[in-house]
Structures are given as structure tokens and as C-alpha cells.
C-alpha positions in Angstrom: 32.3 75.4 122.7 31.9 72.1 121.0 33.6 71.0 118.0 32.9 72.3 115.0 30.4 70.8 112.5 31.8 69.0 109.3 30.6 70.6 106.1 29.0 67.9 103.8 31.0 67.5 100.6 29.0 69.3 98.1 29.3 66.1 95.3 28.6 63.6 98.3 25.2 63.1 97.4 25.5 62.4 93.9 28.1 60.0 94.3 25.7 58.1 96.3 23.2 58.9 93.9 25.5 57.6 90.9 26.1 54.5 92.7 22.8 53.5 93.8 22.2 54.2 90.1 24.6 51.6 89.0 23.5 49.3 91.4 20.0 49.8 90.4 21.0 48.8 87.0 23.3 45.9 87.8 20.8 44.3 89.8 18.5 43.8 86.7 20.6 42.7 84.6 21.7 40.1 86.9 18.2 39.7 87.5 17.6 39.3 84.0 20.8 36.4 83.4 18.9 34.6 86.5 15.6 34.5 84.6 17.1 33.5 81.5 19.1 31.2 82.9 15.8 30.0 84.9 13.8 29.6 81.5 16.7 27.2 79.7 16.7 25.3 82.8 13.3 24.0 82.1 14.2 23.1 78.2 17.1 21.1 79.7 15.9 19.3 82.5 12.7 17.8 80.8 15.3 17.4 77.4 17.4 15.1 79.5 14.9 13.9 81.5 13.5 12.5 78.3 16.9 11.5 76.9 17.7 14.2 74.6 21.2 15.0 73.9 22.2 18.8 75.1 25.8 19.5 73.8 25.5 23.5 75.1 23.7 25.6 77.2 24.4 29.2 77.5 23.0 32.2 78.9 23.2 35.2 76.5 24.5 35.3 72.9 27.6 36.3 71.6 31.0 36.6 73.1 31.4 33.7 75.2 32.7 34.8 78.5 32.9 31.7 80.5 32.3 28.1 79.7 33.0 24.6 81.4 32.0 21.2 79.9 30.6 19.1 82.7 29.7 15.9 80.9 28.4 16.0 78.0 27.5 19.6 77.9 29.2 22.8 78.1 27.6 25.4 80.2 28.3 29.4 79.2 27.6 33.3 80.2 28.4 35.0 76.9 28.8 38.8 76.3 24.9 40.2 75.6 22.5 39.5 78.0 19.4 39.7 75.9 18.6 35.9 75.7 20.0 32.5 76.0 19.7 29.0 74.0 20.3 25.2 74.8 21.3 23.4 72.0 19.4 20.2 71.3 20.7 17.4 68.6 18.4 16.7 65.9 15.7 19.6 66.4 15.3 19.4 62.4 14.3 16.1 61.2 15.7 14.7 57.9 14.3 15.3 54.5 10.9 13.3 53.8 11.1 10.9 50.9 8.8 12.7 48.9 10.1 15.8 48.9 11.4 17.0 45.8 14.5 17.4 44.2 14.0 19.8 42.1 17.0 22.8 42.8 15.3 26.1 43.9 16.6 29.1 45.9 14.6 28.2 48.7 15.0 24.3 48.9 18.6 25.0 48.5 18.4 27.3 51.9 16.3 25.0 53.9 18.4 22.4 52.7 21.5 23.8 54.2 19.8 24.6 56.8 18.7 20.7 57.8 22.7 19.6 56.9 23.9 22.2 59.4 21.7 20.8 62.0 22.2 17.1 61.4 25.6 17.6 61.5 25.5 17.9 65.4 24.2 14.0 65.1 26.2 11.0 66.2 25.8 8.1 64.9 25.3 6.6 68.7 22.7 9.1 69.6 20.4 6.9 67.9 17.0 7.7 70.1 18.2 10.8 71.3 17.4 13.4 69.1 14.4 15.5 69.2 12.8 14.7 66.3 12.8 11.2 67.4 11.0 11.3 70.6 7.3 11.6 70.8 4.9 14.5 70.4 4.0 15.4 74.2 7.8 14.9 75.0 8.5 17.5 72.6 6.0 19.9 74.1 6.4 19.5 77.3 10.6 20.2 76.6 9.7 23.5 74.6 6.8 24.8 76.9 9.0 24.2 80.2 10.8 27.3 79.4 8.2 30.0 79.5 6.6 27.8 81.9 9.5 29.1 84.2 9.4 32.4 83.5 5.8 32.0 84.4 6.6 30.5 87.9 9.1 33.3 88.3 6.5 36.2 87.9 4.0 34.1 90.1 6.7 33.9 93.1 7.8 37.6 92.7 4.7 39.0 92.7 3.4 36.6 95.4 6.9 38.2 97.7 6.2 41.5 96.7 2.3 41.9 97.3 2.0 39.7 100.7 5.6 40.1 102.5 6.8 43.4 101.2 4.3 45.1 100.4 3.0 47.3 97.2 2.6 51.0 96.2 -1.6 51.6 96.8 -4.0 53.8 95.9 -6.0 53.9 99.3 -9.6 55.0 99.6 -8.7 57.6 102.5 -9.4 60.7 101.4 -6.3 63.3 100.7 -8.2 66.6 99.4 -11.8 67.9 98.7 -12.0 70.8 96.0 -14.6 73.2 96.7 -16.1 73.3 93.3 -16.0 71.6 89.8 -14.0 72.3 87.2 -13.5 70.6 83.6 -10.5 68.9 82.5 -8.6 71.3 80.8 -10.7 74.3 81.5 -9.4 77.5 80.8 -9.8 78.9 84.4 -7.3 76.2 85.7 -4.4 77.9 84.0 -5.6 81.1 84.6 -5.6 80.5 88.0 -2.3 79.5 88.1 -1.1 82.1 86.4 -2.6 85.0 88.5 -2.6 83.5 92.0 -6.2 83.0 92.3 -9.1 80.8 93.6 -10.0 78.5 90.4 -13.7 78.7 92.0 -13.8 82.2 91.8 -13.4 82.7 88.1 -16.6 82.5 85.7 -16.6 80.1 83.2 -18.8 78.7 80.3 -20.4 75.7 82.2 -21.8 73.2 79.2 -21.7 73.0 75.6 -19.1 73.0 73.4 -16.8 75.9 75.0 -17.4 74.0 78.8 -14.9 75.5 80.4 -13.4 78.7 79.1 -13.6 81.8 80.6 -16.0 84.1 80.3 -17.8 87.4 81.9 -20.1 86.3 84.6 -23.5 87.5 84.0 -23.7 86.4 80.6 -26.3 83.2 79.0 -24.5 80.1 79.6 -21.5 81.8 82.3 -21.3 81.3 86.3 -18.8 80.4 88.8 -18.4 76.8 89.1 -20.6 74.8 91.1 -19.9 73.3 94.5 -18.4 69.7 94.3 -20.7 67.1 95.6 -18.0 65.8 98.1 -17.9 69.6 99.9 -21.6 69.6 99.9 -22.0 65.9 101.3 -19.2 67.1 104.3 -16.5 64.8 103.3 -13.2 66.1 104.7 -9.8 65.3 104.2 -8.8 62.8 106.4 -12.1 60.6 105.7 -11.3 56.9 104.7 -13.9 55.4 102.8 -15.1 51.9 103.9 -17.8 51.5 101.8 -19.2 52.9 98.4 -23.4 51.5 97.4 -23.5 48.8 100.0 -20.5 47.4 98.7 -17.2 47.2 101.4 -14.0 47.8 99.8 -10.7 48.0 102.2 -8.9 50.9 102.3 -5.2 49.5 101.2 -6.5 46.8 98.9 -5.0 47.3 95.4 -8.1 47.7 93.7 -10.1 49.3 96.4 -9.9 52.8 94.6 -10.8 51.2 91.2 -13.9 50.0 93.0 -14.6 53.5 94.0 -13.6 55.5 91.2 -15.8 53.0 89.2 -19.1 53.3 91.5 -18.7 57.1 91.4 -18.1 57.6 87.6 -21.6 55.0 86.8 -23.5 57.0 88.9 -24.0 60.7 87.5 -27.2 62.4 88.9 -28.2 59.2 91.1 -27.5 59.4 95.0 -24.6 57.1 96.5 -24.6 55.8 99.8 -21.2 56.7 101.1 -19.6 55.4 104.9 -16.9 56.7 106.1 -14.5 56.2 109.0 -13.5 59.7 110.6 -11.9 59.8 113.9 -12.5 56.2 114.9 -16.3 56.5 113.6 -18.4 55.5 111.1 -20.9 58.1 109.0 -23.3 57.0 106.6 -23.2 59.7 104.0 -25.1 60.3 101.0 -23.7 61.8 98.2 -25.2 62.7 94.4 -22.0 62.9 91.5 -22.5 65.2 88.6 -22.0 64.9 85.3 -18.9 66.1 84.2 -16.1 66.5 81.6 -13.2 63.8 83.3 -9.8 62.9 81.1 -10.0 59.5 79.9 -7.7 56.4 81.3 -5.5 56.8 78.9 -4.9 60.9 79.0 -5.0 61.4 75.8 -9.0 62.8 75.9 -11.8 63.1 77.7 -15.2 61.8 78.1 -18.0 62.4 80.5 -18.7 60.6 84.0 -19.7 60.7 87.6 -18.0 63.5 89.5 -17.6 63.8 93.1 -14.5 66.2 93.6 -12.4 63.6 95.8 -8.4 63.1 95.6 -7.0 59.8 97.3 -3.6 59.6 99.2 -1.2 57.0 97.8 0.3 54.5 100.4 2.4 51.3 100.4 0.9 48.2 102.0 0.9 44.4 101.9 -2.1 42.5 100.2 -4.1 39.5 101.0 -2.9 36.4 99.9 -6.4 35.8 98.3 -5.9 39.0 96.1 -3.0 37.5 94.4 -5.5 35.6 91.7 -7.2 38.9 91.0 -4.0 41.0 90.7 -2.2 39.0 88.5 -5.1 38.7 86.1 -5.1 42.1 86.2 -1.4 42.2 85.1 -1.9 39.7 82.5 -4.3 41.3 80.7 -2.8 44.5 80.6 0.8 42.4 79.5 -1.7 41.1 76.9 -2.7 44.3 75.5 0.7 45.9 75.7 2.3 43.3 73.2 -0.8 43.7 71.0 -0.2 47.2 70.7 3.4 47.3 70.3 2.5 47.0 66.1 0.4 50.1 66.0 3.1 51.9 68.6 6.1 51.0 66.7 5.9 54.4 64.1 6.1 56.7 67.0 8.6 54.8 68.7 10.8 55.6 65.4 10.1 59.4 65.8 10.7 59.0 69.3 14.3 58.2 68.2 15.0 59.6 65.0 12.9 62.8 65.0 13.1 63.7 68.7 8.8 63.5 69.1 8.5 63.1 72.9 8.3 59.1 74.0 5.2 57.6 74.7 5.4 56.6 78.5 2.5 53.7 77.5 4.8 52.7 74.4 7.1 49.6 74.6 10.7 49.9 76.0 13.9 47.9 75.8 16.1 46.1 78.6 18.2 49.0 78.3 15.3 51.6 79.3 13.6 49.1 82.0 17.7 48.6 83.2 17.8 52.5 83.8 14.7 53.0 85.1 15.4 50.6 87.7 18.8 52.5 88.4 16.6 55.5 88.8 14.5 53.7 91.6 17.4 52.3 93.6 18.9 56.3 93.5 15.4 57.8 94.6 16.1 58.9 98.6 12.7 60.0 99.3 11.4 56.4 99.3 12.1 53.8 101.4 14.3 50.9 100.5 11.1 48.3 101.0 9.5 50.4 98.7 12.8 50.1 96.0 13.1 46.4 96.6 8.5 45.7 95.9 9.4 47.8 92.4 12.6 46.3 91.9 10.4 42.7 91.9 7.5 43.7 90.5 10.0 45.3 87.7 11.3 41.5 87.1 8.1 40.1 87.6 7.1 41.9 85.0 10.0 40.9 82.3 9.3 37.1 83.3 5.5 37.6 82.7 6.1 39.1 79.1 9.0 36.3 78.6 6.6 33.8 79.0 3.8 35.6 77.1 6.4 36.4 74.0 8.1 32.7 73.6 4.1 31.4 73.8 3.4 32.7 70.1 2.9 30.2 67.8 5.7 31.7 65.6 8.8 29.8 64.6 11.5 29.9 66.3 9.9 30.5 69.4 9.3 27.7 71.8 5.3 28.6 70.8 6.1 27.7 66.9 8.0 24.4 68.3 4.9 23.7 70.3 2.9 24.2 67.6 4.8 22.2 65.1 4.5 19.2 67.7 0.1 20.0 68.0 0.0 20.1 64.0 2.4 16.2 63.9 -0.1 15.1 66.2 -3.3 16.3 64.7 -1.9 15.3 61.4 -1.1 11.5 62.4 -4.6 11.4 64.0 -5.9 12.6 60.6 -4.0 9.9 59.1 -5.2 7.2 61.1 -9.2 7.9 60.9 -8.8 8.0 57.2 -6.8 4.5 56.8 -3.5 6.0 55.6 0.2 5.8 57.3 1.4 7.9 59.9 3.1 10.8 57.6 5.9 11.1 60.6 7.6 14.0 62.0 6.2 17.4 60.9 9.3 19.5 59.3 10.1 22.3 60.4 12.5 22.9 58.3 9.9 24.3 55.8 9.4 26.8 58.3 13.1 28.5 58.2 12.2 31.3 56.1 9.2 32.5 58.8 12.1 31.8 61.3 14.4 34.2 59.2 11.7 36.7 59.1 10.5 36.9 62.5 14.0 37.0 64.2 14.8 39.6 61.7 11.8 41.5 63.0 12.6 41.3 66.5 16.4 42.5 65.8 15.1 45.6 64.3 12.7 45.8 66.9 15.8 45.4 69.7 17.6 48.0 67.9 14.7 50.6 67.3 14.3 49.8 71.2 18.3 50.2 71.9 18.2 53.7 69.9 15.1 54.9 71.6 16.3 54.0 75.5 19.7 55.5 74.6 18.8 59.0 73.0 15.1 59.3 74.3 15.0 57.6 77.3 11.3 56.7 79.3 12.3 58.1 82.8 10.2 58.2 86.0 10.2 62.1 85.9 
């Protein structure tokens, strides 16, 4: 007899599980320090590069836990990953000689806050302070940053499509339902329920009541019709290669899209299908009904082209040349995310304070994209190429949005600093077409109460988002 087989400890597995979990979440946040780190880098190189004095640059805010001075700046990791800063001299310029004196609450605050920053001026900086140095200069220093983050999402997403490879909805066919049923019908849960064939129970098949059940035989009731897939022979199996003339390849990213698109725009009107089965191309002809589909969103429905098809998901590199099309695809949908996050913010407070479930679409914190990449890295079922295209894709992501975010023309993001510099110039170019003198740096000092605002808004934000990630977490499940 051979030796005997070693039982497997019963808590083996979720120790693994538990420390692919942590390393999951370690990994972005280290991810995360990189891209900050990444994004200050470009405010400091073009600062010096221009001459600007840079007493600090840290990475984080904070607790400082590590620093070394190396010239004239010290360089830091401090305690809370959730940003960074590199400190220039003379980012506020000095009073104008018209302002006026007379005391108020407000003049008094930005007045404090221009002595606080002057203070960090040496008489033999001279030139070197921000204010000083021209318009573009300016610019270029505060766009460098998200320009960064921008290269960062470009080169991650550029890794993850073409060398690793990216989770696809492919245009081979999975399953073919017999006949058509309406979202949400009735006769889907009963079918469930009772063990029985969905097509065999009678339903209501238009009107307002599409889809509930009712006794065959009566005005308005059958069994539901065939699905046009069934009765144009598609199989499982099938791979479509081309949908109304037009070729689409069967792992491109948005080679389902195209489909799903041709099918849903063409209720009632024939479709010239070809498909590849068993080495061989069919020409197939196939007519979608019209039917009751959940919208894109899942929160309703609406009515489309229906051809009774269900793809199977696979993971495959992309063409280089799809890169262009894929991140404008991400771009705009990064675009509308950030615009909704206003109208999303109420139920992201019932979300955390009156336990409403989260909305999976809503916005989510570091600490719930941290977690969910934990939950990736502990998933065994998929492979660890597949763990390391989301793991990018997940950074890519927070880079894209970083750079999107600090581009609003909102003091004190770099977009307000840039925007302050466009105003200077387009004011001094005002000034000089109408005869008058340069009226000098714009100052942005006036602007310190926005600042106030905003960053108090997006620490309430943070902490709604803390809250929410913590007690009513977004998970994959």
C-alpha cells in the first residue's frame, strides 16, 4: 500500500485567500503612492527646470513618515496616501497697489493667507518664485501633473490591452433560447419556481401586461414565440464574423457592441448574418423582433431588436490600432461618471447612513477600489494574467480620473492655477490692444475662499466615500 494521503488543513484556503486579499490591497496602494508620486514629478521637474524654488515634495498628507533633504528640497512619504503636494515659493503674488485697505473679514483672511505664503520667500530668490516667471511657464508647471497621470493611464492600458490581454465579450455564440420572453415577465420566475420550460407557459404577449401569465386560449394569451436565432439555425458554438456586410472580429473589445447594436436597430427587417461553424463559413439570414429588452443601465426597459443570442465571455489581447478607440471609449464614460457623481451623492448618503443598498454605477473611494482589488487578487477561478490586466486597468483607471479631476478650472486644483495663468494672459492682451499697462500677475489670492470651499467639499466627499466603502462596501459579488 502507498502512503497515505495528507488531509488538507480545513482553514488552508482561506489563509491563502486572506493573503492574496492583502496583497491585492497593498499593491494599490502602492500603486496609488507611485502615481502620485508620478504626478508631482511633473510639477517639479518643469518648476526647476524653469528655476522655481521647491523647498518640499511629499507624497501623501499628514504624518510625515520619512523625509531626507537632498539640496534644497526635502523629499517625504507621509501617513495618508490620498494625495501629495510640492511646495513652490511665491505661488501667491503680493498685494496690488490698488487694492484696498479698508479692514473686512474677508480681506483680513486672504490677507493672512498671502503673508503665510510670502513668508516661504528669501530675499535671494529674487526670480524664482512662481509668480514671477511668465504665463506659459506657469502652465506648463501646473498641467505637467495630470499630464502624468495621463501618460500613466495611456501606458497601462496600452500593457494591458496588447501584451496581456483583456476580459472580452466575444461574438461566438454561448446559448440559443428556444423562444422569446420579456424582461421581467412573469413566466420567468414561475419557471424557476416550478421546474419548468419558460416556453411552455402561456403568457400575455403585447400591451401593457406583456408578459404575465395567463390561461392559454384566451384574446391576447399564447406560448411564446420561437426566437429568430432557433429559427435562422444558429447553434451554440457559432462565432459570428460578420453582422449587415460589416466584419467585426470575434475577440475585439467592441466586436459585441457592434453586434448587439446591428441587432437591436433592426426590428422586423432581415440581417444578413455569417457565421464560422466547424471551420466554415454560412451565410445566414436572420429577421429580430420587436421586443421588451432591459435598458443599459438596468434600471428599465425599452423596446428593440431581438434575436435570442447569449455570447461567451473570453480574455484576449487587442490590436494595437484599437487602443485610440478604446481609450475614448474609457474617457468618455470617466467623463460622465464625474458628472454624475452630484446627482449620485444623496444615495451614496443612504447607502451609508440608512443601509439603502449601494449603487454599483455610483462613485467609490480608494478604500472601496483598494478592496475590490484585494477581492481580485483572492479570486482562484481566474487566472493570474487575468488578475494582473484588472489589477492595471484598475490603476489605469485612478490615473485617468486623476488627470480628469486636477483639470477643473477650480482653485486649488492645478485646473484653477492653469486657469488663473489663461485669465493673466488674456487680461495683459486686453490691456495692450486698448493702450493701458500691463495690470501684472492675476491674484489668486482673491480666489482663497473658492479654494476653502471646494477642498471642503471634496473632504466631505472623501469621508461620505470612507463611510460608504467601510460599512456598505461595492463588492464584485
Amino acid at each position: 500500500m502507498g502512503p497515505a494521503a495528507r488531509p488538507r488543513r480545513p482553514g488552508r484556503r482561506t489563509e491563502l485567500s486572506t493573503l492574496l486579499t492583502v496583497l491585492g490591497i497593498a499593491a494599490f496602494f502602492v500603486g496609488l503612492l507611485f502615481s502620485i508620486g508620478f504626478h508631482e514629478f511633473g510639477h517639479f521637474f518643469w518648476a526647476r527646470k524653469f528655476g522655481m524654488r521647491v523647498p518640499q515634495f511629499m507624497v501623501g498628507f499628514g504624518p510625515t513618515l520619512f523625509s531626507r533633504t537632498r539640496g534644497e528640497t526635502e523629499y517625504g512619504v507621509k501617513a495618508v496616501p490620498l494625495g501629495g503636494y510640492i511646495r513652490i515659493v511665491g505661488m501667491i503674488p503680493p498685494a496690488e497697489e490698488h487694492e484696498s485697505k479698508r479692514a473686512t473679514r474677508m480681506r483680513t483672511f486672504i490677507a493672512e493667507v498671502r503673508g503665510q505664503a510670502l513668508d516661504d520667500v528669501l530675499p535671494s530668490d529674487g526670480d524664482r518664485v512662481f509668480y514671477k516667471k511668465p504665463w506659459w511657464q506657469r502652465v506648463v508647471v501646473m498641467f505637467a501633473g495630470p499630464f502624468h497621470n495621463l501618460v500613466l493611464a495611456l501606458v497601462f492600458f496600452a500593457v494591458t490591452l496588447t501584451a496581456i490581454g483583456t476580459n472580452v465579450i466575444t461574438t461566438q455564440v454561448e446559448t440559443v433560447p428556444a423562444c422569446v420572453v420579456p424582461a421581467g415577465a412573469e413566466s420567468i420566475r414561475l419557471a424557476e419556481d416550478q421546474g419548468r420550460d419558460v416556453c411552455d407557459i402561456p403568457i400575455v404577449t403585447s400591451g401593457a401586461d406583456a408578459g404575465q401569465v395567463c390561461e392559454e386560449g384566451t384574446p391576447g394569451c399564447s406560448l411564446p414565440v420561437a426566437s429568430p436565432a432557433a429559427e435562422a439555425g444558429l447553434r451554440p458554438g457559432d462565432t459570428i464574423v460578420a453582422i449587415g456586410g460589416q466584419q467585426v472580429d470575434p475577440t475585439a473589445y467592441d466586436s459585441w457592441t457592434t453586434v448587439q447594436q446591428a441587432i437591436r436597430s433592426s426590428a422586423d427587417q432581415p440581417l444578413d448574418l455569417t457565421v464560422e461553424r466547424d471551420g466554415q463559413r454560412r451565410e445566414l439570414t436572420v429577421t429580430p423582433i420587436e421586443n421588451v429588452v432591459a435598458t443599459a443601465d438596468g434600471e428599465g426597459t425599452t423596446t428593440a431588436g431581438y434575436l435570442g443570442v447569449g455570447p461567451v465571455f473570453g480574455f484576449a489581447r487587442q490590436s494595437p490600432s484599437a487602443l485610440p478607440g478604446y481609450f475614448g471609449m474609457v474617457v468618455t464614460q470617466s467623463v460622465q461618471r464625474l458628472v454624475e457623481i452630484p446627482e449620485r451623492v444623496p444615495q451614496l448618503f443612504r447607502a451609508a447612513f440608512l443601509g439603502e443598498e449601494r449603487d454599483a454605477n455610483g462613485p467609490i473611494g480608494v478604500v472601496g477600489v483598494g478592496r475590490i482589488s484585494g477581492e481580485v487578487f483572492a479570486i482562484d477561478r481566474i487566472s493570474g494574467l487575468e488578475k494582473l490586466s484588472f489589477f492595471l486597468s484598475l490603476l489605469a483607471s485612478v490615473n485617468l480620473v486623476l488627470f480628469l479631476f486636477n483639470l477643473l478650472p477650480i482653485y486649488p486644483l492645478d485646473g484653477g492655477h492653469v486657469a488663473g495663468a489663461l485669465y493673466e494672459k488674456a487680461r495683459s492682451v486686453v490691456a495692450r490692444w486698448r493702450g493701458r499697462p500691463d495690470p501684472g500677475p492675476f491674484d489668486i489670492a482673491r480666489l482663497m475662499p473658492v479654494a476653502y470651499v471646494v477642498a471642503g467639499l471634496f473632504v466631505a466627499l472623501s469621508g461620505l466615500l470612507l463611510v460608504a466603502d467601510v460599512v456598505n462596501p461595492i463588492t464584485l459579488q
